[in-house]
N, C-alpha and C positions, 0 to 999 in steps of 0.2 A: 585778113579775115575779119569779119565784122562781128561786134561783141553786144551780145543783148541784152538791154537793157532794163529791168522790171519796174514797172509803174509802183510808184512808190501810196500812190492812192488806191489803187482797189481794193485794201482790206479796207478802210475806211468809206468807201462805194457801197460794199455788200452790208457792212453796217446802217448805213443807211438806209438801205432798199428793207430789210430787215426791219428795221422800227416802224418805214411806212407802212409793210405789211400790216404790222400791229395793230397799229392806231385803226388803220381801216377796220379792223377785223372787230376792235373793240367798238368801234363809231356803229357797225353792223347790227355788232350785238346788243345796243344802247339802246338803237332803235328798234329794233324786235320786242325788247324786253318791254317797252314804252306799250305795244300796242297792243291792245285790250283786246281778248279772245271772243271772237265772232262766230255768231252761227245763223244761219238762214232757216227760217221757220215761216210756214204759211199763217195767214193772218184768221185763215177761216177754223184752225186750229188751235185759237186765243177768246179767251174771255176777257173785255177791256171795258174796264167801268169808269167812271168818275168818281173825281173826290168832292162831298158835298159839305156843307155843315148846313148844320138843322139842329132839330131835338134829338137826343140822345137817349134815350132809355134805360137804362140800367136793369135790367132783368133778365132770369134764366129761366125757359120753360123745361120742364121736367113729368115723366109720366109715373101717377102715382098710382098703386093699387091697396085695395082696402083690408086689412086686418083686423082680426079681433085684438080691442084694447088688451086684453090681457091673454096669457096661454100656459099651459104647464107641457113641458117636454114627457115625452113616455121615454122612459129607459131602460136598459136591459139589466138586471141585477145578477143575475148568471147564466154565463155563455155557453151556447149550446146550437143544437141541432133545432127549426122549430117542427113543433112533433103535430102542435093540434090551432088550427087559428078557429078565434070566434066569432072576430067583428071584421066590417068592413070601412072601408074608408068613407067620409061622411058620415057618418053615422050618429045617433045622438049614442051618449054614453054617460052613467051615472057612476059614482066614486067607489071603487072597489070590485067591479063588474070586468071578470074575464076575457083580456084581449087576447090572450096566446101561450101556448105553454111550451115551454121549453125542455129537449133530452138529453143529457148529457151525464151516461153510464160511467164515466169515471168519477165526476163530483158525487152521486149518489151513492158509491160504492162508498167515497172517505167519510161522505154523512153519515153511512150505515154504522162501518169501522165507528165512529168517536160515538156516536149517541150508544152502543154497545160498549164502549168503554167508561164516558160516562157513566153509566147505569151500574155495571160491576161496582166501580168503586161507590156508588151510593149505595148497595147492598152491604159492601162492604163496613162502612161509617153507620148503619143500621144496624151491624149485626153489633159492633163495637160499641152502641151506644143501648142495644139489647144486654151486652154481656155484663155495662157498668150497674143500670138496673137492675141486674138480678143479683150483683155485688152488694147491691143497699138494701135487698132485699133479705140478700142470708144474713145481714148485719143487724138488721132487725129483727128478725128471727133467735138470734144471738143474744139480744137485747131482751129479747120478750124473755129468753130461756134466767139468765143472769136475773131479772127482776122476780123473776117466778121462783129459783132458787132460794132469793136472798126473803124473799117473802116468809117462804114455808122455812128457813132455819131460821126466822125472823121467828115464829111462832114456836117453833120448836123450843128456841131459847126461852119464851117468856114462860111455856109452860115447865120445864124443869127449872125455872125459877123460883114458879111458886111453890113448887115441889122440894124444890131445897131449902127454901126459907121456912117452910111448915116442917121440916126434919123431917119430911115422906120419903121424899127420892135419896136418889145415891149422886155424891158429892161427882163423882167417875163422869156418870152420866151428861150431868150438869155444867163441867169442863167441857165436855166434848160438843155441848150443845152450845157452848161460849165460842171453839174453837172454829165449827162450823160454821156460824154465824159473823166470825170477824174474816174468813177466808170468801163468804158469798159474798161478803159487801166490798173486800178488794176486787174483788173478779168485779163485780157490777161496776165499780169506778174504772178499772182500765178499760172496761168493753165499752162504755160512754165514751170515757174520753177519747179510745181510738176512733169510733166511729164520729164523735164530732170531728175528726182529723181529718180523715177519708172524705168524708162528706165534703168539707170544702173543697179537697183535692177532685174531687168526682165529679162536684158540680160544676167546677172548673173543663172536664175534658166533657161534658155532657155539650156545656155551652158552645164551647169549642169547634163537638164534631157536628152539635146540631146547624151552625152558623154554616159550616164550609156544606153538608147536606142542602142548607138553601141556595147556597152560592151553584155548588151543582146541581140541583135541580136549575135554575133561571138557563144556567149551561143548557142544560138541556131543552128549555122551553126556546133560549134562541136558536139552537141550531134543528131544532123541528120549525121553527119559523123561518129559519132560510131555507128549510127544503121548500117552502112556500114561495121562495123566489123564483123558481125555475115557471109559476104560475105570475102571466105578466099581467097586469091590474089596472084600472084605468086611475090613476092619482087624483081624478079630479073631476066632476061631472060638465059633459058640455057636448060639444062637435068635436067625434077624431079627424084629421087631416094628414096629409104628407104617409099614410100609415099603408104599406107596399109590402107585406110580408109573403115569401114562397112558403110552401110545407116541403122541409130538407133544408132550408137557408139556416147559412152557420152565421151566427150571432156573436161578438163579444162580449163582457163586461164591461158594463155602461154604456156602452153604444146607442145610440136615440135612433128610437125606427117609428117613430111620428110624435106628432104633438095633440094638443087638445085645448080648441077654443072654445070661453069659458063664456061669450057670447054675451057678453057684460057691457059692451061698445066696441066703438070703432074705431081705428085710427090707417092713415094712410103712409105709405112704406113707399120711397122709393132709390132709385140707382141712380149716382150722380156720379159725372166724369170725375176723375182725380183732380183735375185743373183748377178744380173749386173747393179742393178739400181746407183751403184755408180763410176761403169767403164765405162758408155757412156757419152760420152759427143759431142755438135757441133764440128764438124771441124774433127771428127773420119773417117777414107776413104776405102773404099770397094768396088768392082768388083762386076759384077752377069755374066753372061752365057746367051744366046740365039740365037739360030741355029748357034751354033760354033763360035760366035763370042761374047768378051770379052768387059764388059762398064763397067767406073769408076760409082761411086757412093760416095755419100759426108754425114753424117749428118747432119742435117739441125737445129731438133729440139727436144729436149729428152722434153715427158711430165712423170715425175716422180712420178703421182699420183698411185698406185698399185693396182688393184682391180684383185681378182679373181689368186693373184700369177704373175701378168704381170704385164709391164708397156709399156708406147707406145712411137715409134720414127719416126721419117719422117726425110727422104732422099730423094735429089734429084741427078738426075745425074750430074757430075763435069763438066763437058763439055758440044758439041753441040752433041756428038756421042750420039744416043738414040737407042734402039729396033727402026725398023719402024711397022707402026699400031698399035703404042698402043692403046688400051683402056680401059676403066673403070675396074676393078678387076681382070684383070689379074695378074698372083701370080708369084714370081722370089726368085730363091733360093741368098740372098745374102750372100759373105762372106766379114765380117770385119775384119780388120785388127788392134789387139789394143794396141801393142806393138811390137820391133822388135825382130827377132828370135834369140834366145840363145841355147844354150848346154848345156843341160841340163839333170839329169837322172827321167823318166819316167815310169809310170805302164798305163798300159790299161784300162779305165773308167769299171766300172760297178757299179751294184747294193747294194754292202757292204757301199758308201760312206753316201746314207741315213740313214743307221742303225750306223756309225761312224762319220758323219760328217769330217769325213777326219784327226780324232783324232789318231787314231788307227787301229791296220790293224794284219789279223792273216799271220804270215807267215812259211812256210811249211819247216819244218827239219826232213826229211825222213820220217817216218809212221806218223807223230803227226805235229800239226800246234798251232801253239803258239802266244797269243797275244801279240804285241809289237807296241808302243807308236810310230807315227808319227808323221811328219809336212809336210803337201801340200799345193803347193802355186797356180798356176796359172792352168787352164784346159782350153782344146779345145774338139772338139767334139768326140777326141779317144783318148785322154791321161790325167792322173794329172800330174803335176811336182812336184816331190819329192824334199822338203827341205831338211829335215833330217831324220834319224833312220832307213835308207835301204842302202846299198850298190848293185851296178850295178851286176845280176846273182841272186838276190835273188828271189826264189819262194812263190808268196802272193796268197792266194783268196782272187778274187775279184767278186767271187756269192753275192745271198742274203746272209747277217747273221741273218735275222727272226727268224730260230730256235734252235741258237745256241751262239747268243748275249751276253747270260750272262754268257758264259762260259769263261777258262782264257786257257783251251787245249782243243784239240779235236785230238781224234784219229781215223786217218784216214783205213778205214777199205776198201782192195780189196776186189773186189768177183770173 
């Protein structure tokens, strides 16, 4: 019988075959990974400009509209129901002149409460400073009686003096007229001197309850002046604005429900992207346009707070040259000026920088467009300035890249 023999090699076969698999599989994935993600886009679907260098411009245009140099806010001093309006928006309006009144039956009601409890206790502190006076009254009365006493045994004595000195009268008598006369003049010394005692102490609580009397009264004069709040007033004589009141609209405390220009001058107010909220500053100078003639313009005041992607700036004009007739919101296209011009090489704005951030940019090498790494430094309303990674002649798009973003080529397809 014949004996079989096992190939001492094919574990070392399958080993092998095994690593080749590998390496292919790895050499596969080398190359995959190597290759830049493509995509096919129509060319009549691209915007492709050129990179130029030229003059540079450095400036932002901005639309400004006109304010009153100065204003006073209107504001609500107590919240309420509004019951009665007087004025209308635009309007002229003088200082202390009736814009709106306000209802609000709960706060009237605690006004009522305290100016009725005030009051009691100033009755009170009246009557208390009624009852010290008539205290200093019976004390003089007291006074008057003691002097009047000490008077008449004052006389009494002198004449049975002379009556007992002449051996007319009776010794008895004499005594008793000594006796009376030394008991009226103690009585008169202690009634003095109590009443000087009192007296201090009295005019001490007169002082007292009259001062806190004033104090309550004022009490009482400010809170009948804030039932005068619910009556809203113009603070300041001018043009009302922004001022939209319903009859029934509920009102809070302090809440601004229009302003008032004071119609003093002018100044220009406008909304500027956030992207510049750190390249504006006072003393930046700019021009505007109106019926063909040219006026400076100055910044005045950058408010840096950002809401809604914007921040706000006020400018006034540099000089006495103004528009003639301005008025209120009229709107003027300004140009700033925020550095001076340079030479520099530029591409034409568009829409690929929000999708780039101005990192990157595809640029066009005959049928195919290739992403490649920028740096942009400054922009104006039709160019960026190119730092680095483009050379002057190069062709970019500069469409959206929404649909083609994550791509690293694109080829570009005529029809």
């Amino acid at each position: 019988m014949d004996t079989k023999v096992e190939k001492k090699h094919s574990k070392f076969k399958i080993i092998l075959i095994a690593v080749a698999i590998m390496v292919a599989v790895g050499l596969f994935l080398m190359y995959f990974l190597q290759q830049k993600k493509t995509v096919n886009v129509n060319a009549e679907d691209l915007q492709i400009q050129e990179v130029t260098q030229g003059k540079f411009e450095d400036m932002l245009m901005i639309t400004a509209q006109t304010q009153s140099m100065n204003s006073s806010l209107v504001n609500v001093l107590e919240g309420g129901m509004v019951k009665e309006i007087y004025a209308e928006d635009g309007q002229m309006v003088t200082q202390g002149m009736p814009l709106a009144r306000i209802y609000n039956p709960n706060t009237e009601f605690n006004f009522l409460n305290q100016e009725t409890g005030i009051m009691q206790q100033i009755s009170q502190m009246r009557n208390s400073l009624l009852e010290l006076k008539n205290q200093a009254f019976n004390q003089n009365k007291e006074q008057l009686s003691a002097q009047n006493d000490y008077n008449t045994a004052q006389k009494q004595y002198n004449l049975q003096k002379r009556l007992y000195d002449a051996e007319i009268g009776k010794k008895s008598e004499y005594d008793l007229a000594l006796q009376n006369l030394n008991y009226q003049q103690k009585r008169k010394q202690i009634t003095e001197q109590g009443i000087v005692q009192e007296n201090a102490s009295r005019n001490q609580q007169i002082t007292a309850i009259t001062s806190s009397i004033q104090q309550m009264e004022k009490s009482l004069q400010m809170l009948r002046n804030n039932k005068n709040n619910f009556l809203i007033m113009a603070p300041v004589s001018g043009r009302l604005s922004s001022f939209n009141l319903s009859l029934g609209q509920n009102l809070t405390s302090g809440e601004s429900i229009g302003k008032i220009d004071l119609m003093d001058g002018y100044k220009l107010v406008a909304k500027v992207d956030e992207f510049y909220v750190n390249k504006l500053q006072p003393g930046i100078k700019g021009t505007l346009e109106n019926n063909d003639k040219t006026y400076n313009v100055i910044i005045t005041k950058v408010l840096p707070e950002v809401k809604d992607g914007q921040f706000s700036v006020e400018l006034n004009f540099a000089d006495d040259q103004k528009p003639k007739d301005l008025k209120i919101g009229m709107t003027f296209g300004v140009k700033l000026k925020l550095s001076a011009d340079t030479q520099s090489m530029m591409i034409p704005k568009g829409n690929f920088y929000k999708d780039t951030n101005g990192k990157w940019i595809f640029v066009v090498k005959g049928n195919k467009a290739v992403k490649q790494v920028v740096s942009l430094g400054r922009e104006n309303p039709l160019y960026y300035e190119v730092i680095s990674g483009l050379k002057k002649g190069d062709q970019v798009i500069v469409s959206d890249y929404s649909d083609f973003k994550n791509y690293e080529v694109l080829n570009i397809k005529q029809k």
